[in-house]
N, C-alpha and C positions, 0 to 999 in steps of 0.2 A: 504494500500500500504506500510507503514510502517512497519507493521508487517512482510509485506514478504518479504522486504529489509532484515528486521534485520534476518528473518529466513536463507535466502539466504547466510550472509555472515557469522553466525555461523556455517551451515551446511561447506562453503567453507574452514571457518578456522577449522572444523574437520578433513578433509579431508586431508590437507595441514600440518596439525598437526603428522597426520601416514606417508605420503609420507617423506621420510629420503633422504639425498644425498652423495650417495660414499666417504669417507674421505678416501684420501691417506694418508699410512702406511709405513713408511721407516722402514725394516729388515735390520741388517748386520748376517752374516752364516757364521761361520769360521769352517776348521774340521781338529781333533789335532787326531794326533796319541795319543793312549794309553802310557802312561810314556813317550813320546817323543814329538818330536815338530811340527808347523803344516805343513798342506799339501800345498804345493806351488805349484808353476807353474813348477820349476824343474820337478817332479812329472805328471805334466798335469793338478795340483790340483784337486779339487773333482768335481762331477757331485752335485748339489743340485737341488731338484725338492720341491714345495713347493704347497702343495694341501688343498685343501677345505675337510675334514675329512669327512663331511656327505654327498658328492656329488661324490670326485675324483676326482674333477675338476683341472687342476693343474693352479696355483695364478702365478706361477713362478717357472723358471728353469735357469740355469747357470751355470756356473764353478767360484772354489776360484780362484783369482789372487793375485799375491804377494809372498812375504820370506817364509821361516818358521819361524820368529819373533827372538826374544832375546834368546838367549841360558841361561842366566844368571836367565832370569827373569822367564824361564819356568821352567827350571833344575836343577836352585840353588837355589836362595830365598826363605827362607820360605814363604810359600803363607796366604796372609789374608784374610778375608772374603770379603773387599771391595777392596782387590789389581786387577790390571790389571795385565795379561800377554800377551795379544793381539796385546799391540802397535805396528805395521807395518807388521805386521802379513797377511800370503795371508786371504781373504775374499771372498765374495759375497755379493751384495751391489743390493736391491728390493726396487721396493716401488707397494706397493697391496693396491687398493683401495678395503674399502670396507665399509659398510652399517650397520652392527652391529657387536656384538661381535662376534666371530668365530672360531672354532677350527680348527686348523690345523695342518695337519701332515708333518713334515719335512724330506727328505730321502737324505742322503747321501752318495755318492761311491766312494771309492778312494783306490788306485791313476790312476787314466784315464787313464796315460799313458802305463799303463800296464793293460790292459783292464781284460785277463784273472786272473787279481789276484786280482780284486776288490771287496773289500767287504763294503758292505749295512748299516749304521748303521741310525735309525730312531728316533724320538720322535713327541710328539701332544704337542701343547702349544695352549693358548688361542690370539688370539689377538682384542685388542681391537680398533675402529677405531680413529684416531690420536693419540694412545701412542704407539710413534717411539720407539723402539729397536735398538738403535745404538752403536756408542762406540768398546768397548768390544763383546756386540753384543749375539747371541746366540752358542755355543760352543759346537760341537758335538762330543765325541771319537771317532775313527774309530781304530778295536784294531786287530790285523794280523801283518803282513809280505806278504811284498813285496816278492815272488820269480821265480827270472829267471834265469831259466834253458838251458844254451843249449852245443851241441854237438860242440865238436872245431875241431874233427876231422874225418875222414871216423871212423867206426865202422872195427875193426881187428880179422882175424881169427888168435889165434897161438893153435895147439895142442888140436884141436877139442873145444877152450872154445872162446867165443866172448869178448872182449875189446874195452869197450865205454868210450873213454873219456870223462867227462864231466866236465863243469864249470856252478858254479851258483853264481849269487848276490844277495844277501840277503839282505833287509833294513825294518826298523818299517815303514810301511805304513805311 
């Protein structure tokens, strides 16, 4: 009877040993324009979607909230290898539980609010479960122009040629 006690509760701590449990994962997503500053809410900030690489599954999705951060600290200081330039910066702010390491693909679009001129920019990073990514966070370029185009006024015939007035606003995504 011993024997099958002790067999019992080796076989159970085997078992209990493979069985793993979800660790939640705090991500922060911030998305910078290329040489400029980030995507904020002004903007509509970015779409982030945040997927399981080898399923598609998507872990999280959201928009950045917040500034576009420091002007000084993005534009002007020379940057270090350990400096921030994020401080207050718009974000996206996860937490993804998950059970082992994991690759994952990160997709970002912006700026929202100008839906037809958003562009895509992606990366895969690993994550591991409990080492939060916070802070500073993960940092993605998003590199284009913003532009909107439109007509101010009727379209004019003079002298058999067409006259479109247009106006457009341009800005670094």
């Amino acid at each position: 009877m011993k024997k099958f006690i002790v067999a019992a509760l080796c076989l159970a701590g085997g078992l209990s040993y493979s069985v793993t449990e979800a660790v939640q994962t705090n991500l922060v997503i911030r998305a910078k324009s290329k040489d400029a500053k980030f995507v904020g809410t002004k903007m509509g900030g970015a779409v982030v979607i945040v997927k399981d690489s080898a399923t598609g599954k998507v872990l999280a999705e959201g928009l950045t909230e917040g500034g576009t951060g420091d002007t000084g600290k993005i534009m002007i200081d020379p940057k270090t290898r350990f400096g921030t330039i994020g401080d207050g910066a718009a974000k996206f702010e996860t937490s993804i539980n998950i059970d082992e390491p994991t690759l994952v693909t990160i997709d970002v679009s912006a700026p929202y609010v100008y839906r037809d001129n958003m562009i895509k920019s992606s990366t895969q990073m690993w994550l591991i479960p409990g080492k939060h990514i916070t802070g500073e966070g993960i940092i993605i370029e998003v590199p284009g122009f913003s532009v909107n185009a439109r007509s101010m006024e009727k379209v004019k015939l003079e002298g058999g040629k067409a006259f479109i007035p247009v106006q457009a606003q341009i800005v670094m995504i």
